[in-house]
N, C-alpha and C positions, 0 to 999 in steps of 0.2 A: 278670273285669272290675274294674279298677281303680278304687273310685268313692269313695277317700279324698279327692281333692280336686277333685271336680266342681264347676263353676260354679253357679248359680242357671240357666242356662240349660239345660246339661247336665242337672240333675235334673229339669227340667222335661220336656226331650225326653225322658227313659228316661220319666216318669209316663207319657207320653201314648204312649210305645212299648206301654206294661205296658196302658194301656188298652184300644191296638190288640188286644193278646191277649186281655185279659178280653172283649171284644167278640165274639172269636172263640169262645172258651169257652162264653158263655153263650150265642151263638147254637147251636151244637153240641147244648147240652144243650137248648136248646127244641124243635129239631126230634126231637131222640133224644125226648121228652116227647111233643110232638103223635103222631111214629110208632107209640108207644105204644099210643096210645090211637086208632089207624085213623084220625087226622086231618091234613088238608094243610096245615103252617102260612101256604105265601101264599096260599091260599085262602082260611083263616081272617082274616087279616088283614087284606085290600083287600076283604072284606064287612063286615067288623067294625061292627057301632053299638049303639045303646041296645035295637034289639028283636034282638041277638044271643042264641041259648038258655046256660044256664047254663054245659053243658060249652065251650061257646067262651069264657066269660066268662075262666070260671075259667083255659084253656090260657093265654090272654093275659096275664091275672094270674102265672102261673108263668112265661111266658117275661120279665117286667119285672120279675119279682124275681131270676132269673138274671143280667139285665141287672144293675142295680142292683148285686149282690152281688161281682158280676166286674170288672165296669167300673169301678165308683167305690171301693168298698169292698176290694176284692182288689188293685187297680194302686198305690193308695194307702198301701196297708199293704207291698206288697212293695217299694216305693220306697225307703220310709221305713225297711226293717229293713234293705237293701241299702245305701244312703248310711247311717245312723247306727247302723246294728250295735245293740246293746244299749241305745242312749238312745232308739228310735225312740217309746217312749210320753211320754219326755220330750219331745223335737221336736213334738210333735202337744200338746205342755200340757194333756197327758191327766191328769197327776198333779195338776194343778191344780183345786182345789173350788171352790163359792163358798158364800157365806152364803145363807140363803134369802131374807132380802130381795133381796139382787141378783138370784136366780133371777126375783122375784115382778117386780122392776122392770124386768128383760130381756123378761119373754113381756109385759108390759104396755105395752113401748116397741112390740116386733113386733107386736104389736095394732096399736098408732098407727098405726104406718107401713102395714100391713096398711090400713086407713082411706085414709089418704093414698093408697094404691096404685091406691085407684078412679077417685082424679081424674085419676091419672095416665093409667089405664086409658085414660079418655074423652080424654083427652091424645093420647094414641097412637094411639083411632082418625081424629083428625081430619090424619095423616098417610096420603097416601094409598101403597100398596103395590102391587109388579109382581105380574102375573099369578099367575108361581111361588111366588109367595110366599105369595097367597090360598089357591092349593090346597095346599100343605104348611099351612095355617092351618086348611083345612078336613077336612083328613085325622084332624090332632091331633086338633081341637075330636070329630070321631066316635068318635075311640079312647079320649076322656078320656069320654067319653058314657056308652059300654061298660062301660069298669071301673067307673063310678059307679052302676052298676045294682045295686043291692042287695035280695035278696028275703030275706034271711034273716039272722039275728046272725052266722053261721060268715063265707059272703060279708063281711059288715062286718069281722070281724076280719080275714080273708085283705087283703082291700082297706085298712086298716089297718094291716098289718105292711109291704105291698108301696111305698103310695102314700104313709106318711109316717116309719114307723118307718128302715128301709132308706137313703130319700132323705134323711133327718135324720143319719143316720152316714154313711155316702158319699159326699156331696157334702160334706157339710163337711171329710172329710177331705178330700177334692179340691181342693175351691176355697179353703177358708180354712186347712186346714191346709199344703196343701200350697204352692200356685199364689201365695194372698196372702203367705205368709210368707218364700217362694221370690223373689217381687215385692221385695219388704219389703228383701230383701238385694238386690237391684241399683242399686234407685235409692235404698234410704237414707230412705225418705219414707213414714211409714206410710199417710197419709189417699191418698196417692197410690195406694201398693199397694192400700189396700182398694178404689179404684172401678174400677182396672184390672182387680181379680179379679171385681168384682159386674160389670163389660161382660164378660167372659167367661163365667159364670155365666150371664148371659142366655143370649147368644148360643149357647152350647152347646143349650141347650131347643129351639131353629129355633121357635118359635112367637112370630113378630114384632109380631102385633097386641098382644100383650101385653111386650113388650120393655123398654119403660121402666118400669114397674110392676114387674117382675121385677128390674131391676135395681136399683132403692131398694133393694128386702126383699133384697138378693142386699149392698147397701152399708151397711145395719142391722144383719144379719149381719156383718158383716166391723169395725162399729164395738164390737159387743159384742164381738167375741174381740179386738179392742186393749185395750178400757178393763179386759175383767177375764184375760187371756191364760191364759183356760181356755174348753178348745174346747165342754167340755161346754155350757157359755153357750149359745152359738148350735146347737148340737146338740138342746136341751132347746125351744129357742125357733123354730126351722124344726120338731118334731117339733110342737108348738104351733099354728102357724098350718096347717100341712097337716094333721094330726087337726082341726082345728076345722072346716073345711071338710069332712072326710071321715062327720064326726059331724053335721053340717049336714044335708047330702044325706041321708045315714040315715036322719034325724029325722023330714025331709020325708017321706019315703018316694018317691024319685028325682022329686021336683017340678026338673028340672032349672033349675038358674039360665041366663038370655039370659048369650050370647055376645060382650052390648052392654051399654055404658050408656049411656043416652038421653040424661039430663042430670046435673049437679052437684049433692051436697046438699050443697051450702056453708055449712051450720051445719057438719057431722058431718067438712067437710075442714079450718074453722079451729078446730074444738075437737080434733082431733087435732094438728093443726100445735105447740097449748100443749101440749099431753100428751108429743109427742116431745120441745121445748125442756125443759120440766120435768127429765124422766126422762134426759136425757143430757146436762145439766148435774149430776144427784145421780148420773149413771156415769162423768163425768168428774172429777166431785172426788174419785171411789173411786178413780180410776186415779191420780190425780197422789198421793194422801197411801197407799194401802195396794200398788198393782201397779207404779207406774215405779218406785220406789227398789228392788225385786227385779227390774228388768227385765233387767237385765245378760247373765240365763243366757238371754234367749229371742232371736231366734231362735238355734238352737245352731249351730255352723258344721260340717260335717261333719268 
């Protein structure tokens, strides 16, 4: 395969070829896992909810980290060493660190927006949606019920590695390493590419009621791997707001959060609103005086 001089397009089709595969892969090894263990996985799964017994928890748990590990993590990586041969850690500004201020002022911006995300939340549901779209919204909401069930520290950690470690490398390769950067070179336009990759982002999760909410924190993301063009940024900070959530629910001890928000707390959505301005105005002056004047080498052309 000839992939020295693929378009932005082109390496986007092979990503999503190589996902078609890992897709495949990881279902393979679910089911090879459930057989294992004398269980039927669509059985398992179209009863799947919160009073599922352990051994289903945990199958499901394993067949999303398959998922996870093949689909996002595997088609991403194999893209990338396939288009850029030896620079693939370069292309991905894997080699790029930051200071820990910037660390501290990245999970603190994704806080914000994380805040904001709620109003958005009640935003979204006051959209109304088709039929199909409630039941794929209800199917979700049981499966994310499921894994949330936590009777024990091991469960926490499995659930843990699965639901935030995993999706915090994976999808960022996917969406910001790849997808936004891949973006980034056609149209020339970074703030552009970054909300084309945070509506794709979404849209990939099929969980609509939550859509535009998803797609801020998906456009957050995509603003910290501009201002500091180290992936680790948003890696560190998706890994952040889905462990906090997941430490959440633990805490509780699966006191499930509503599926709704009733109403606005409009203190807590304009004291974030200053908290984002703040904090990406002190990560854009980072970017214009320490990250553009080395910007040259990113994105690298294949």
């Amino acid at each position: 395969m000839d992939t020295e001089n693929l378009s932005p397009l082109g390496i986007l089709l092979l990503l999503i070829l190589f996902m078609m595969v890992g897709a495949g892969i990881g279902s393979g090894l679910g089911y090879l896992v459930a057989q294992l263990q004398a269980q039927d996985l669509p059985t398992v799964m179209s009863n799947f909810n919160e009073n599922s017994p352990l051994q289903d928890r945990n199958l499901i748990r394993v067949v999303n980290l398959f998922s996870q590990l093949f689909v996002f993590t595997f088609a991403a990586g194999i893209t990338a060493f396939l288009v850029y041969r030896q620079r693939w850690y370069q292309y991905f500004n894997l080699h790029r660190g930051a200071s820990v201020n910037i660390f501290s002022a990245a999970i603190v911006l994704i806080f914000g927006i994380f805040i904001l995300s709620q109003f958005m939340y009640w935003v979204n549901q006051q959209l109304p949606l088709p039929d199909w779209a409630n039941s794929m919204e209800g199917e979700a909401t049981e499966m994310i019920k499921g894994i949330l069930v936590m009777n024990s520290f091991s469960e926490f950690l499995l659930t843990l590695f699965v639901v935030a470690v995993l999706p915090a490398i994976g999808e960022e390769l996917v969406f910001r390493g790849m997808v936004q950067q891949q973006l980034e070179r056609a149209t020339r336009n970074p703030v552009l590419s970054i909300w084309m990759a945070a509506f794709i982002f979404s849209a990939f999760h099929l969980q609509f009621a939550g859509f535009l909410p998803r797609m801020l924190l998906g456009a957050g993301l995509g603003y910290l791997f501009l201002w500091t063009r180290s992936l680790w940024v948003p890696i560190i900070a998706h890994f952040f707001i889905n462990g906090m959530q997941i430490a959440g629910q633990y805490i509780q001890r699966n006191a499930l959060a509503e599926s709704t928000v009733e109403e606005v707390n409009w203190w807590a959505t304009a004291l974030s609103v200053l908290l984002i301005a703040g904090l990406s105005y002190y990560l854009y002056h980072h970017y214009l005086t320490k990250v553009k004047p080395t910007e040259a080498e990113a994105p690298l052309q294949p």
